[in-house]
N, C-alpha and C positions, 0 to 999 in steps of 0.2 A: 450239771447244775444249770438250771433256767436263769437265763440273762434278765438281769435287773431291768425292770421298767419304772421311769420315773414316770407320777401323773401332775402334769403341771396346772396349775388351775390359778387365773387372778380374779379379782375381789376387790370391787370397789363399793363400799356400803351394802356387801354379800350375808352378814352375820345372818340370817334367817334361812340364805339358800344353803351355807356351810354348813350348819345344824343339822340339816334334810341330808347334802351330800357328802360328809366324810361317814358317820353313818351307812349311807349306801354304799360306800366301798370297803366299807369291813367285809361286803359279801362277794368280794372277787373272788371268782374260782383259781384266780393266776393268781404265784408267788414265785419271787419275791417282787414286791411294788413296793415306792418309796413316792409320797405324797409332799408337792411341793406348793407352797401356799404365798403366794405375792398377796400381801394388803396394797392396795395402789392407793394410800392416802387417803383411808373411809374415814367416813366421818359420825360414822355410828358406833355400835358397840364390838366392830369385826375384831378387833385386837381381842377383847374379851372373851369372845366367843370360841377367837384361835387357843384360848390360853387352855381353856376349859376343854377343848378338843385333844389339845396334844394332849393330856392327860392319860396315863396306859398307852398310848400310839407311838410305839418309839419310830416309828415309821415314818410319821407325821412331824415334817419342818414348815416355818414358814418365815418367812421375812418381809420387811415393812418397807416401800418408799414413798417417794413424794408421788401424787397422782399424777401419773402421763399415760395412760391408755392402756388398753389390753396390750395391743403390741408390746409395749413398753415393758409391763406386766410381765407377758410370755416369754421374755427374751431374758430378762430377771431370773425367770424359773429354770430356764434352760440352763441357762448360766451358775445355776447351782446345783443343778441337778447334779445324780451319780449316775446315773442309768447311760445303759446303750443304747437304748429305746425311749422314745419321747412320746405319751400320751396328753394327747390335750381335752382337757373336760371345763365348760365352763359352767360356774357353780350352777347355776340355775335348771340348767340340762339334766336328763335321766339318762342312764348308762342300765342295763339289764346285768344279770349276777355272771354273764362270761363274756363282756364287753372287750376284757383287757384277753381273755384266751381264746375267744375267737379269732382277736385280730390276730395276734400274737404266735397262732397256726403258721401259717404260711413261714414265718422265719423259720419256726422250728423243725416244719417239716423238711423244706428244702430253702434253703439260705439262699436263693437268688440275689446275687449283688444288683441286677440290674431295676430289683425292687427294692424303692429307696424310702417305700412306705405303705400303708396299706388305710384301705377306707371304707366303711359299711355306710348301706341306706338309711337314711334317719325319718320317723315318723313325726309330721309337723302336728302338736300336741296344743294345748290350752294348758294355764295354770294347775288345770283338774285333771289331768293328763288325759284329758279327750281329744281325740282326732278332730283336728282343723281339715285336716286331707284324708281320703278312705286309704290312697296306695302312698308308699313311702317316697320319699324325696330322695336325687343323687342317687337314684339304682342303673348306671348308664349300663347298656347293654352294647360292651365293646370286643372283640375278637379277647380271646383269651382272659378277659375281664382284667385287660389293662390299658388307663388309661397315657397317653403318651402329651408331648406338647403338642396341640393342634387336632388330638382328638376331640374336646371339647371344647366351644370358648366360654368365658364368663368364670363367674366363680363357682368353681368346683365342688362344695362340701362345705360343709361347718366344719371349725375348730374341733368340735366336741366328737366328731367321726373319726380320728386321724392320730395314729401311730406313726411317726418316721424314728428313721435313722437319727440321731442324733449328728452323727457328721455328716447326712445329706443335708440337715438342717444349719449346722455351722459353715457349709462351702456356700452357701450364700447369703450369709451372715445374717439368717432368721430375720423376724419380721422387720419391716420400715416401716418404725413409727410414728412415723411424721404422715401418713395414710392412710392411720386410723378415721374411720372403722371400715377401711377397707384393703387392710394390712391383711386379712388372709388370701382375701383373690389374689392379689399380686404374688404372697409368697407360692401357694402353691401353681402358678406360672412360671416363677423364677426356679424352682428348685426343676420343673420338669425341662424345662430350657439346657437343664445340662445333660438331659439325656437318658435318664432312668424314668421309671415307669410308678405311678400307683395302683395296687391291687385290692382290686375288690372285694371283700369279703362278706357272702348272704348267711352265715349263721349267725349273725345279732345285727339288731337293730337300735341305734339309741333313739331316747327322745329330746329333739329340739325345743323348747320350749319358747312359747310366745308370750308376751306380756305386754298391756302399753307402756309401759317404762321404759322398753328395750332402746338401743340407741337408734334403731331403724325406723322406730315411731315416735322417737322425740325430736331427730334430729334429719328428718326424710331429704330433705333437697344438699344438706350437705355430705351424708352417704351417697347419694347421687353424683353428687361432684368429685368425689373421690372416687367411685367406680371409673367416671369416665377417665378422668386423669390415670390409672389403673390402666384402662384399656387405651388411650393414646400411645400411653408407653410401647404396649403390649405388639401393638400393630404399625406404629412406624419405626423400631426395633432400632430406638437412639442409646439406648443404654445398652453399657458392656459389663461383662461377665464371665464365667465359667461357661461360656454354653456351648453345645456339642455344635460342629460346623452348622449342620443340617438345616438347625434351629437359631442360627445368628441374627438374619436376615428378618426386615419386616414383611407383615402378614399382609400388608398390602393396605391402601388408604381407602380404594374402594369399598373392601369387605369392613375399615373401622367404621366408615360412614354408615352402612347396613346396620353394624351392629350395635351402635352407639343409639342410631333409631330406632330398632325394633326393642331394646334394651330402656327404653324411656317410656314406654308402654305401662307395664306392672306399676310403677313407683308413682307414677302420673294419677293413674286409680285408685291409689292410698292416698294421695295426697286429696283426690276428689271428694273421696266416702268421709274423709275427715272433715269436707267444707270449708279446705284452704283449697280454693279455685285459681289465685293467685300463683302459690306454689306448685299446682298441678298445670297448668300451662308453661309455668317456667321451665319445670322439669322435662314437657315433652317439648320443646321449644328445639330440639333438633330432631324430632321426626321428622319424615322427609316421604314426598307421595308415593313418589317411585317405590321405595320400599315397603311403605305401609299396604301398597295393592299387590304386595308380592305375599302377606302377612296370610297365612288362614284364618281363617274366621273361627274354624272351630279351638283353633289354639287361642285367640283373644278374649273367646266366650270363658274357655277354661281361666282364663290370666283376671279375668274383672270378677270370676267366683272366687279365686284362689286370695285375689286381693285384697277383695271386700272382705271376706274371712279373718285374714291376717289381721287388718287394721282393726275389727274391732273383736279380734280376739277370741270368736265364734267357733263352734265345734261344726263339722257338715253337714251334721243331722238337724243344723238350725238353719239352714240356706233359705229354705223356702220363708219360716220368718225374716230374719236378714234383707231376701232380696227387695220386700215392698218396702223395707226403709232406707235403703241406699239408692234406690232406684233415679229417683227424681236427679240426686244428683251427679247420678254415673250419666244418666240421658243430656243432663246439662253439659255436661265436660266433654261427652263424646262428637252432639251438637255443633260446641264451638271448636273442637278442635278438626272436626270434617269442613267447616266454615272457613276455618285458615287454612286447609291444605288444599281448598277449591274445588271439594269435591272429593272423597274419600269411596271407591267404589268397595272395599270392602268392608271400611266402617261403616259404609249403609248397610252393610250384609249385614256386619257385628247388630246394629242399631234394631234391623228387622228380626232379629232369631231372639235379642233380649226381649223384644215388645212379644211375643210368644210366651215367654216366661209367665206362671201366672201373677197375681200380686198386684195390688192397686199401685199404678202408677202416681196417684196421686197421696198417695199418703207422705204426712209430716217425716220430715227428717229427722234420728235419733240428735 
């Protein structure tokens, strides 16, 4: 018999995304799955919607708190799960009909203990389920298609991509959610720290879905602040834990200061394309010259399409409209932030290859 997977999923003011995805997991090709549902204190009609769902779904639980975060949420659901296996889906996201049996391979085939989880590429999608991006996100190409601590930095994967162990999930006592919303980069840091591995798996692909509603677009400079706090951890290695020898140790302050710079880039150009200038300086208020002239050009040219995109929600096949209306004010922010670093030799590269681009540099801001 196939080992139970719970799908744990929170909901806060979710009743329309729930509608769309318990529906969509009637079509797993995996069984047996057992559907676990956190209301995080909605304030719409999600109770209602849950009641109407569990209906025929003896599969389908779900339980109600006070609102404290996905984290918060996840850790609820974990905590009443029955499964050996912990998938995580959050409502708003698409899952394809072998999302749970793809991933779900790899245990069955050969049970690696030292795989403590497993993770596919996700394609970055719109409301409409259009591609924001042509190639999929999180497709890291690493030696055996595993990923270790110190293979990647940052945060590794959405939620909605990721199967673990249930008990690789409880030896690190699952999310901190006091980090929200950036309670997943840290855990899956923490859980690799103790020395197993996540594997990759290319037979499905979810979709990540964007929205301005998300917490990343409503709440930009304070995800921000949580990433870095996330990554100071990570890299002056003050907190203790399960972790294998290897990976006790900090990453080093040098490579935090690199990374916390080059990582203030993206969020800085949502914050711009939105015309909070204010916020977008804030944000990149710890880049640093040295670093930034160490940056490729052609990975920043990617990062101001990828971002401009995200914030307003745009499919790729719209860029070329998109780009004459962000423009003014990516030139504005790029401008002043070469202005404060005294000279940015490769942001004039980034500045020259965008002015290339075609599109009236003067046109009105959306």
């Amino acid at each position: 018999m196939q080992p139970l997977v719970s799908i744990v999923i929170p909901a806060y003011n979710g009743a329309h995304h729930l509608r769309r995805a318990i529906p969509m997991l009637d079509a797993q090709t995996y069984a047996p799955v057992e559907i676990v549902v956190v209301d995080d204190g909605s304030r719409d009609n999600t109770r209602e919607a849950l009641t109407e769902l569990a209906e025929g779904r003896s599969h389908l639980r779900w339980v109600r708190q006070d609102n404290g975060g996905a984290g918060a949420a996840r850790n609820r659901g974990v905590a009443e799960a029955r499964g050996e296996f912990i998938a995580f889906l959050d409502c708003d996201d698409i899952w394809p009909d072998n999302a749970v049996q793809a991933r779900m391979a790899p245990f069955l085939d050969h049970d690696d203990p030292e795989v403590m989880g497993v993770y596919c590429p996700a394609d970055f999608i719109d409301e409409q389920g259009r591609k924001i991006l042509d190639g999929p996100l999180f497709n890291y190409t690493q030696p055996f298609d595993r990923l270790y601590f110190s293979s990647v930095t940052g945060s590794l994967f959405s939620p909605s991509c990721v199967i673990v162990r249930k008990t690789a999930f409880d030896l690190v006592n699952g999310f901190r959610q006091e980090l929200s919303p950036a309670e997943d980069f840290d855990l899956w840091q923490r859980m690799l720290r103790t020395g197993g591995c996540f594997l990759k798996v290319s037979t499905c692909r979810v979709g990540w879905v964007q929205h301005p509603a998300s917490t990343v677009h409503s709440g930009l400079a304070f995800h921000q602040a949580q990433c870095a706090a996330v990554m100071e951890q990570l890299y002056s290695g003050s907190e203790s834990g399960p972790w294998l020898p290897e990976f006790s140790g900090p990453m080093g302050e040098i490579l935090f200061r690199k990374e916390r710079s080059n990582q203030t880039f993206a969020p800085a150009i949502m914050a711009a394309v939105s015309g909070d200038m204010e916020t977008a300086h804030a944000i990149s208020a710890p880049a640093s010259l040295p670093f930034m002239n160490q940056m490729p050009v052609d990975r920043l040219l990617w990062s101001v399409r990828f971002s401009s995109l995200r914030t307003l929600c745009r499919p790729l096949s719209e860029w070329p409209q998109v780009w004459p209306i962000v423009a003014p004010r990516v030139f504005r922010f790029l401008e002043e932030l070469d202005q404060r670093l005294g000279g940015c030799r490769t942001l004039r590269g980034l500045i020259d290859e965008l002015k290339r681009l075609p599109g009236d540099e003067d046109s009105p801001c959306a």
